[in-house]
C-alpha positions as CSV (number, residue, x, y, z in Angstrom):
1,X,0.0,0.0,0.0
2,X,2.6,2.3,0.8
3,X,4.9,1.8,-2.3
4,X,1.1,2.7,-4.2
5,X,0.9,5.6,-2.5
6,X,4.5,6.5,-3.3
7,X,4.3,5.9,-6.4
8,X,1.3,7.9,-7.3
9,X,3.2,10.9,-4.9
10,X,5.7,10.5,-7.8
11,X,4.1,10.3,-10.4
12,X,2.2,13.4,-9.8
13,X,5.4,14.9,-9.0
14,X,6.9,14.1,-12.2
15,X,3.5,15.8,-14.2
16,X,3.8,18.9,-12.7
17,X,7.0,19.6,-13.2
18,X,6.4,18.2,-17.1
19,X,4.0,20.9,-16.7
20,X,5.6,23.5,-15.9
21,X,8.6,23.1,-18.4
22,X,5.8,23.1,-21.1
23,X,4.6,26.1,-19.6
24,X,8.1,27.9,-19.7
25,X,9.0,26.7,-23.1
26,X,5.7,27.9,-24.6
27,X,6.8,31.1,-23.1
28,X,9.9,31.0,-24.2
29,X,8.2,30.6,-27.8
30,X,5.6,33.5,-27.3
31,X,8.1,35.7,-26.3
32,X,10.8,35.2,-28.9
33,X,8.1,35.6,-31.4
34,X,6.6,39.2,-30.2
35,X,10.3,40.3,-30.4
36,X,10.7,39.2,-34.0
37,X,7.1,40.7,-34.7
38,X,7.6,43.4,-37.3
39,X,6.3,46.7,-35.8
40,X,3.7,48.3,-37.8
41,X,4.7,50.0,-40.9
42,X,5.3,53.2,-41.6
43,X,6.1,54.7,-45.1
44,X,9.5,56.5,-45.7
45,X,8.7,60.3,-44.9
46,X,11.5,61.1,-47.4
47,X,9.5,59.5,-50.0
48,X,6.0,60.4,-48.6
49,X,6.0,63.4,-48.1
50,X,2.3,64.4,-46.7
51,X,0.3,63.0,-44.5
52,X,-3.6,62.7,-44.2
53,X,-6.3,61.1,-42.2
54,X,-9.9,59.9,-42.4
55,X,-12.3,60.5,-40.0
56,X,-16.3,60.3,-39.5
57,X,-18.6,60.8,-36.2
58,X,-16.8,57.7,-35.1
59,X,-14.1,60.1,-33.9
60,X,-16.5,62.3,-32.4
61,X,-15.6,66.4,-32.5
62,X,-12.3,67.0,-34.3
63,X,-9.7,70.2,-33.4
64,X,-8.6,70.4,-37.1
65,X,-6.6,73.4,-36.2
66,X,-4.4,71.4,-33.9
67,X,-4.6,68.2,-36.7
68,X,-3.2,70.7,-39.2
69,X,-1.0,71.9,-36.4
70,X,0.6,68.5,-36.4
71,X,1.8,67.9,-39.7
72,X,-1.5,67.2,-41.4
73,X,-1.8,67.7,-44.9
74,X,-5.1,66.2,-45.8
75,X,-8.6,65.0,-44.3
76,X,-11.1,62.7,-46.1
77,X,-14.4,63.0,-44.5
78,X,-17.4,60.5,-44.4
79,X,-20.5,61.8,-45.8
80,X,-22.7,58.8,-46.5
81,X,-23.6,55.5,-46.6
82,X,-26.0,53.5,-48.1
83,X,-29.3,54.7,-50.3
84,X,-30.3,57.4,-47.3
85,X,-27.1,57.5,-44.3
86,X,-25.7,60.8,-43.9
87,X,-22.3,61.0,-41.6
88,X,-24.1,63.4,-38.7
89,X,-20.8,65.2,-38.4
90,X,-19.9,65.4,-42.1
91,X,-20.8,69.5,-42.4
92,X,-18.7,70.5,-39.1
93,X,-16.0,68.7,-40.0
94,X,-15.9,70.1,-43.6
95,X,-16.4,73.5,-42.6
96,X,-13.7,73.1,-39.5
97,X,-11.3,71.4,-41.6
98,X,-11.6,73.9,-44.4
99,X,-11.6,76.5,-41.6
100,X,-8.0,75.2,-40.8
101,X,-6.8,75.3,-44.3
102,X,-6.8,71.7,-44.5
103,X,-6.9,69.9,-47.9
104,X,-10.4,68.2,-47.9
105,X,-12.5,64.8,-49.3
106,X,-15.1,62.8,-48.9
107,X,-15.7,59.6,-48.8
108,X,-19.4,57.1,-49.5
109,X,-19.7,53.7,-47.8
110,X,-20.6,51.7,-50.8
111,X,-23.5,48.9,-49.5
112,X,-23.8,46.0,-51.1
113,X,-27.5,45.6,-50.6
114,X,-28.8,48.8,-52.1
115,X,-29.3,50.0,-55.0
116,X,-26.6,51.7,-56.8
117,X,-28.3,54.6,-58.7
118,X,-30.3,55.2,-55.2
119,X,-26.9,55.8,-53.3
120,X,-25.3,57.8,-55.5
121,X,-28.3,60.2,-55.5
122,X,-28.0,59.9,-51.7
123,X,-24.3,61.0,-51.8
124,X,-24.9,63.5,-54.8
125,X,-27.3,65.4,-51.7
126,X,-24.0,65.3,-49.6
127,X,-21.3,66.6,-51.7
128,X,-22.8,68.8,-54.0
129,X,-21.9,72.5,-54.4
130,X,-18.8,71.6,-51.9
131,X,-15.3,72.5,-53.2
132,X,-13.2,69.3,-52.7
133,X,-9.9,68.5,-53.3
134,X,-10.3,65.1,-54.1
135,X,-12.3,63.1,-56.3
136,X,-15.4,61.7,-54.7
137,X,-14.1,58.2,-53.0
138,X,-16.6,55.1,-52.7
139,X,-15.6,53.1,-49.8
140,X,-15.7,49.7,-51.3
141,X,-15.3,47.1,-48.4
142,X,-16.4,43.4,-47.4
143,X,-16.3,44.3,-43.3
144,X,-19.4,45.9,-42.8
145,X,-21.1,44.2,-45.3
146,X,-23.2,41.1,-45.8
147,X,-21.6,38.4,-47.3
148,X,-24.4,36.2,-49.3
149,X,-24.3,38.5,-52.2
150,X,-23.0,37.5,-55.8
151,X,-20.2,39.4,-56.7
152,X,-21.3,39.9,-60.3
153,X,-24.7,42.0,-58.1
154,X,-22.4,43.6,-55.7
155,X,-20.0,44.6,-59.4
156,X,-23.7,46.0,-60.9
157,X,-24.6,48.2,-58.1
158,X,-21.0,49.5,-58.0
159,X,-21.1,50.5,-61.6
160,X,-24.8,52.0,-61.6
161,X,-23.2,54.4,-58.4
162,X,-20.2,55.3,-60.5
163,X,-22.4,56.2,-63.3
164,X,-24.6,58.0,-62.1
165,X,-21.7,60.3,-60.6
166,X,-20.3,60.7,-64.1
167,X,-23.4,62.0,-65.4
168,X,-23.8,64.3,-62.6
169,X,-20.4,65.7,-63.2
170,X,-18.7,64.0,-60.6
171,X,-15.0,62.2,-60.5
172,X,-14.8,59.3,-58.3
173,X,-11.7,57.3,-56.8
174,X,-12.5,54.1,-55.3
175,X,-11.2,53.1,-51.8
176,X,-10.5,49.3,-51.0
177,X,-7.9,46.7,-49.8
178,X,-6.1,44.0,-51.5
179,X,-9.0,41.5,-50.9
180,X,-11.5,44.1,-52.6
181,X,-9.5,45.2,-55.0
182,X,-8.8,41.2,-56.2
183,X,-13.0,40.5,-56.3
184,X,-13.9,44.0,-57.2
185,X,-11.9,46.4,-58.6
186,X,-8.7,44.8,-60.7
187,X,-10.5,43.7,-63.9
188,X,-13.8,46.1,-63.6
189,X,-12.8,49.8,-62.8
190,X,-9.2,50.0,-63.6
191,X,-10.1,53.7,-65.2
192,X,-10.9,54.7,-61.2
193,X,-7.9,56.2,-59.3
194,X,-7.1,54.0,-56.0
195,X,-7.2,54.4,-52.6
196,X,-6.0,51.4,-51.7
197,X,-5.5,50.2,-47.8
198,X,-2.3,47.9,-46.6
199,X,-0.2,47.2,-43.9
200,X,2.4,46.5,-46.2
201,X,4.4,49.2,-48.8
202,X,1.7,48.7,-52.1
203,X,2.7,47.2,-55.5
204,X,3.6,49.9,-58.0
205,X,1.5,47.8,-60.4
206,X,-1.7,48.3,-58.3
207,X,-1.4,52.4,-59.8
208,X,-2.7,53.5,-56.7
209,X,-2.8,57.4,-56.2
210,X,-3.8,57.3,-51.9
211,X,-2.3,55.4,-49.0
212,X,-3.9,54.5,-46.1
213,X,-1.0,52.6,-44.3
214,X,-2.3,52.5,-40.7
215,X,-5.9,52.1,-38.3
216,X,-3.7,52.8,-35.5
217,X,-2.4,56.5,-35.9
218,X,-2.4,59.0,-33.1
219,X,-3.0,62.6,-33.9
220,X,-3.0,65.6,-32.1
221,X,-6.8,66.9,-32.2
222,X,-8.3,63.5,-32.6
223,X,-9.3,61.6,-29.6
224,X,-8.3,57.9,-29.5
225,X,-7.2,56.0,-33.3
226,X,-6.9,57.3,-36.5
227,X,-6.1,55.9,-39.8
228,X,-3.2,57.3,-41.5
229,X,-2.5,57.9,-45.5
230,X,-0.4,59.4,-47.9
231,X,0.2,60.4,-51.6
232,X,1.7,58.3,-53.8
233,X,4.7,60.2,-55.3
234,X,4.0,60.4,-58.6
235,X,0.8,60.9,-58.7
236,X,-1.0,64.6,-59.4
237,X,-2.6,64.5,-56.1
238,X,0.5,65.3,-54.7
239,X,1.2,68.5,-56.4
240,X,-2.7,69.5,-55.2
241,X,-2.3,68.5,-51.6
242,X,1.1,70.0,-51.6
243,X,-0.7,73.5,-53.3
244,X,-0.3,76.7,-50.5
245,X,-2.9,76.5,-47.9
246,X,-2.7,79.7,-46.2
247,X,-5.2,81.2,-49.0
248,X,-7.7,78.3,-48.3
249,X,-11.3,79.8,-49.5
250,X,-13.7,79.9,-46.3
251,X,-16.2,77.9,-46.7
């Protein structure tokens, strides 16, 4: 009986120290790998040379003055979303950003679900009669959307939006990341400049004219996150963005 009982005394001796070791050498593991974890990217500032964010109610009330105090170049601004969302900050913010000599776009949350025609008449209501530097973006995104539609719908209602801009007047630029732009974008609206969105330095082949390189940016003026983005170099943009601000119009 007793050389049971030692045994089992051993035995459960011997598994907790195995556990432990497996403990320590998965932390050994975790650790080594958040050391070798690249940090988030950030473009070369020699190379990109302005800086913008994006912002919408989410972000509550905005100090644009100290955002363009902090090396701020650009804002893009939601307006809409959908056949009848309107952003419930979207006139502040333009009027504040154009206030404080920012650059200044706008940006539509394309929905999958809606009719095309129907949301660009909803973002037409938005925008028009607003001086922007930017074309009008469309916000082109599965997050946020349902994902039981046909992409050859989704790619119909997209194109009824974009055409009904074009009749109206209106340039548009398409916003999206890699994923969107693959099922979207690449084979269907080349003609649209690119916003595209990536963690990673873009393809030059992807001929994208705006950045957004970062969710996680910090910017004097804005409370809590805010996505970063930048010009590409050789696009006209730059020259635009980089245009004299002190003589900004009022609004």
């Amino acid at each position: 009986m007793k050389t049971n009982r030692r045994r089992r005394i051993w035995r459960g001796v011997m598994l907790a120290i195995g556990g432990a070791l497996m403990l320590l050498a998965v932390g050994e593991v975790y650790r080594r790998t958040a050391e070798n974890r690249p940090t988030e990217f950030r473009p070369d500032p020699e190379v990109y040379t302005v800086k913008g964010i994006d912002v919408s109610a989410h972000q509550g009330e905005v100090d644009f003055e100290r955002v363009a105090a902090d090396g701020v170049d650009f804002v893009i601004l939601k307006a809409t979303e959908g056949t009848d969302f309107k952003d419930s900050r979207f006139i502040d913010n333009y009027r504040e950003a154009r206030r404080a000599g920012l650059k200044v776009g706008a940006y539509h949350f394309f929905r999958f679900d809606t009719d095309g025609r129907m949301q660009a008449i909803n973002l037409l209501h938005s925008v028009r009669n607003r001086r922007l530097d930017f074309p009008v973006i469309i916000d082109v995104e599965e997050w946020g959307n349902p994902d039981a539609i046909d992409t050859a719908e989704i790619i119909g209602r997209l194109r009824s939006l974009l055409r009904h801009l074009q009749i109206n007047g209106i340039e548009a630029m398409i916003y999206t990341n890699k994923d969107g732009y693959e099922r979207f974008i690449r084979d269907n609206f080349a003609e649209f400049p690119l916003w595209i969105a990536t963690m990673t330095d873009p393809e030059p082949e992807l001929g994208w004219a705006l950045w957004q390189y970062s969710h996680k940016g910090t910017v004097d003026g804005v409370e809590g996150k805010v996505d970063l983005n930048t010009v590409n170099p050789q696009s006209p943009l730059l020259r635009d963005v980089r245009a004299d601000r002190s003589g900004a119009a009022k609004p």
